[in-house]
C-alpha positions as CSV (number, residue, x, y, z in Angstrom):
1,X,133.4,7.8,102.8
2,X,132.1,10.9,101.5
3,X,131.1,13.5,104.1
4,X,128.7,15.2,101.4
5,X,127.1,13.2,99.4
6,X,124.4,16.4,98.2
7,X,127.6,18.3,97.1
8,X,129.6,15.5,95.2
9,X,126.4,15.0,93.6
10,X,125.2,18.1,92.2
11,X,127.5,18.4,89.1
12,X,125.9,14.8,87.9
13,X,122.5,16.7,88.8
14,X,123.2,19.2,86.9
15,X,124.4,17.2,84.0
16,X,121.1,15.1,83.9
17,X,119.5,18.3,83.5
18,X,121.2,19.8,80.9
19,X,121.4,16.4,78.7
20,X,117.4,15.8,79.2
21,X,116.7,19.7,78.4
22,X,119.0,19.6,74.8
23,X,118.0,16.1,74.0
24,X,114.2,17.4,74.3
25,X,114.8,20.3,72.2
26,X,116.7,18.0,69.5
27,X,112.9,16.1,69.1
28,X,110.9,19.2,69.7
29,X,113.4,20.3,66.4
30,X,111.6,17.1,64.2
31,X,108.5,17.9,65.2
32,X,108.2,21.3,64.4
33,X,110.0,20.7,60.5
34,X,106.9,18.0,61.0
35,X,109.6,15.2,60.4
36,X,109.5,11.8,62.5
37,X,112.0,12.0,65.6
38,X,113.9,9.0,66.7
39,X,113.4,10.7,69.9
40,X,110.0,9.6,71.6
41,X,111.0,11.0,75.6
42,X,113.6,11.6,78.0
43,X,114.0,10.1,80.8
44,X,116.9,10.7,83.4
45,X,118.3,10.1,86.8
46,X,121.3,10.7,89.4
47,X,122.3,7.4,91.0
48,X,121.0,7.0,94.9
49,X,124.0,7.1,97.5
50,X,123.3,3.7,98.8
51,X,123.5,2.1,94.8
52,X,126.6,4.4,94.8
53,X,128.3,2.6,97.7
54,X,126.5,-0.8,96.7
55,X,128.3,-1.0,93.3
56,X,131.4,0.6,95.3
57,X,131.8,-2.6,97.2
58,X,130.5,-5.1,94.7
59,X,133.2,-3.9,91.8
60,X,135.5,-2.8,94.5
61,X,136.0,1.1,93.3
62,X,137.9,3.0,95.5
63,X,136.9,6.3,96.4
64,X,139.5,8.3,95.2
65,X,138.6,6.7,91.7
66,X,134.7,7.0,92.0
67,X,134.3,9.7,89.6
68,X,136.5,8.2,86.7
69,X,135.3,4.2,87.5
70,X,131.8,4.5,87.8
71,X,130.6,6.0,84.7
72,X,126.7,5.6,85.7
73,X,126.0,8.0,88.7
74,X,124.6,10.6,86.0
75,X,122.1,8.3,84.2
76,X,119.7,9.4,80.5
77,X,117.6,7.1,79.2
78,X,116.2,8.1,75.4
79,X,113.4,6.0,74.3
80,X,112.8,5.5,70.5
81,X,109.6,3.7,68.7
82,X,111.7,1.5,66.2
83,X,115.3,-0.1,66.5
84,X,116.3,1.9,64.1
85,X,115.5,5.0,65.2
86,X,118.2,3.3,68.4
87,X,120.9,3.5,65.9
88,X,120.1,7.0,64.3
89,X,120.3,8.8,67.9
90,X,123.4,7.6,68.5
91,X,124.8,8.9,65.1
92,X,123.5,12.1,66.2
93,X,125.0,12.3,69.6
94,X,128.4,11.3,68.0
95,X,128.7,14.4,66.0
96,X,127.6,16.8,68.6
97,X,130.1,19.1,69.9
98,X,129.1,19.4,73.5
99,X,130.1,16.1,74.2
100,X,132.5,13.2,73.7
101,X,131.5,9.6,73.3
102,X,134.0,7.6,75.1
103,X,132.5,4.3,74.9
104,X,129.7,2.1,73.1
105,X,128.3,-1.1,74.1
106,X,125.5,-2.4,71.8
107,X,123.0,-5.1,73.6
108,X,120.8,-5.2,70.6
109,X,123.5,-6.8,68.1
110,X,125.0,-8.4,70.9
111,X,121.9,-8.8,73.6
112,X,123.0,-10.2,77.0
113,X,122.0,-13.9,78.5
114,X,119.4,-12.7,80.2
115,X,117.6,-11.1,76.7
116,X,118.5,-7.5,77.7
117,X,118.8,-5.3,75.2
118,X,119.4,-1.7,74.6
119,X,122.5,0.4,73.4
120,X,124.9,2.3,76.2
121,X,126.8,5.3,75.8
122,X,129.2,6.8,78.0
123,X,130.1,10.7,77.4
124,X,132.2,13.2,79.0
125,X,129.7,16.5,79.1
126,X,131.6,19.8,80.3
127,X,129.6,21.7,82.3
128,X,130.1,25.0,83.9
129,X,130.6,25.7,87.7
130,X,131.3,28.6,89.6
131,X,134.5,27.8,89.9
132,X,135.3,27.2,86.4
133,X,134.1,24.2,83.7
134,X,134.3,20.5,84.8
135,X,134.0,17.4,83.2
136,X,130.9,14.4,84.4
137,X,130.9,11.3,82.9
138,X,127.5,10.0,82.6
139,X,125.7,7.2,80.8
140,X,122.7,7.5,78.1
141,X,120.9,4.3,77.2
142,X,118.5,3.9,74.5
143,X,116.6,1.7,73.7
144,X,112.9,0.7,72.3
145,X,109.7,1.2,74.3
146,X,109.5,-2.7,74.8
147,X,113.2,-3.2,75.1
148,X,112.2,-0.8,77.9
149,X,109.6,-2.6,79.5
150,X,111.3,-5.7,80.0
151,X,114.1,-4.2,81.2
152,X,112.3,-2.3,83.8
153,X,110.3,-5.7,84.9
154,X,113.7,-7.0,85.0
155,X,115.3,-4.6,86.7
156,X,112.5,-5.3,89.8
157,X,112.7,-8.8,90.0
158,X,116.0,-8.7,90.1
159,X,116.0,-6.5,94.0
160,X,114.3,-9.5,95.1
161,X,116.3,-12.5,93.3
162,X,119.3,-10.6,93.5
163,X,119.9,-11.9,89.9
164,X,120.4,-15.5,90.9
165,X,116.3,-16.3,88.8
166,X,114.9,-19.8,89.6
167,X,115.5,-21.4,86.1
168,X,112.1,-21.3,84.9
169,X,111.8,-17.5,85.6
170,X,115.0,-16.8,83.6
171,X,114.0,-18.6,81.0
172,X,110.2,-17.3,81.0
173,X,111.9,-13.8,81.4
174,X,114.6,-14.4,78.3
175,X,111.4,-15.8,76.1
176,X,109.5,-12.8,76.9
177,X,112.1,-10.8,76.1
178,X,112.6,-12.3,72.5
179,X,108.6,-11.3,72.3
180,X,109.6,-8.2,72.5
181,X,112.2,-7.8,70.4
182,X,110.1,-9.7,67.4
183,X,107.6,-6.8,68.2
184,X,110.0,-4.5,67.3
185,X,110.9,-6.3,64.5
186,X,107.4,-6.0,63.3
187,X,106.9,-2.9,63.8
188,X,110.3,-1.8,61.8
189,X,108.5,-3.8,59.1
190,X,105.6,-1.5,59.0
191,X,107.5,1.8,60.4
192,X,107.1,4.1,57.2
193,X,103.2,3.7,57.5
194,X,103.3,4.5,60.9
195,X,105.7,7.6,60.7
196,X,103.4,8.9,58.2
197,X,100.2,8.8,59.7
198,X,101.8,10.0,63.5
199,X,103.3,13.2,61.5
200,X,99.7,13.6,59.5
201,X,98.6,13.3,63.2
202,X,101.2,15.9,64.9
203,X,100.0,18.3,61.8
204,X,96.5,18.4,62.6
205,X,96.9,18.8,66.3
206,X,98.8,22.0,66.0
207,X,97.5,25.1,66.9
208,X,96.1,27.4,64.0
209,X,98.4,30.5,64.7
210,X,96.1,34.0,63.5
211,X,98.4,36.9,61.5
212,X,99.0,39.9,64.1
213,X,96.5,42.7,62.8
């Protein structure tokens, strides 16, 4: 096993950063041309060691292949207001230059068993070292504000089900999630009203900025 877990993991660490920093500024860009952003926050984490070696033993990765198999320890999570918004991002991070979408796996078209939903992207993102530029895979899942909160409620229940859900909870929990989704669905319905008054909004709260005398 690893020795040095802090090293191994600071090039992901550093990759989290550096995605969560330019995918800020990307929305921060919107906002000031006082356009909507698909962009609502950035969210983004390294994997813990022990979910490192937990999904090492349950998909059997061996270590000499962690960093190429495991394509989650670097971990961004962009949160949008409308579906989509979902699909726009993900247009934009494919013609970026600073990194290389390697795969796509879209849970809204195609949502899982369970209800989940959301849209996964794994990238290769160069970043620089002191001993030269390396490559970290890393993951970026976006996905609706209430595609997020069932997938975080999810994601708790299932540390203590272990994802094996007593029948009615999986199916209370795959109802719930189609709640969601028809949330979404009206809210796309109404989504031009709403990005107009929220930039009306943004316009009003900015600062009045005085001429230098």
């Amino acid at each position: 096993m690893i020795e040095d877990w802090q090293q191994f993991l600071e090039p992901y660490e550093q990759t989290v950063a550096e995605l969560k920093l330019k995918l800020r500024q990307l929305r921060n860009q919107y906002r000031q041309r006082g356009q909507h952003s698909p962009i609502e926050f950035v969210t983004g984490r390294v994997k813990p060691v022990a979910s490192i070696v937990e999904k090492m033993q349950r998909r059997n990765i061996r270590l000499d292949r962690l960093e190429e198999d495991m394509e989650d320890i670097a971990g961004v999570r962009v949160m949008c207001q409308f579906v989509e918004d979902i699909y726009l991002v993900v247009e934009l991070l494919k013609q970026r230059y600073d990194m290389q979408v390697l795969e796509e796996r879209d849970y809204i078209a195609n949502q899982k068993a369970s209800g989940y939903r959301s849209y996964h992207i794994v990238i290769s993102y160069p970043i620089q070292r002191l001993d030269g530029q390396r490559v970290v895979k890393a993951e970026i899942q976006i996905r609706t504000l209430a595609m997020n909160f069932w997938a975080t409620i999810e994601h708790s229940l299932n540390y203590k089900y272990q994802g094996a859900f007593p029948p009615e909870l999986a199916e209370r929990l795959r109802r719930s999630a189609e709640a969601a989704f028809m949330l979404d669905k009206e809210m796309s319905d109404i989504r031009e009203e709403i990005k107009e008054a929220q930039v009306l909004f943004q316009t009003k709260q900015k600062p009045k900025v005085e001429d230098d005398k």
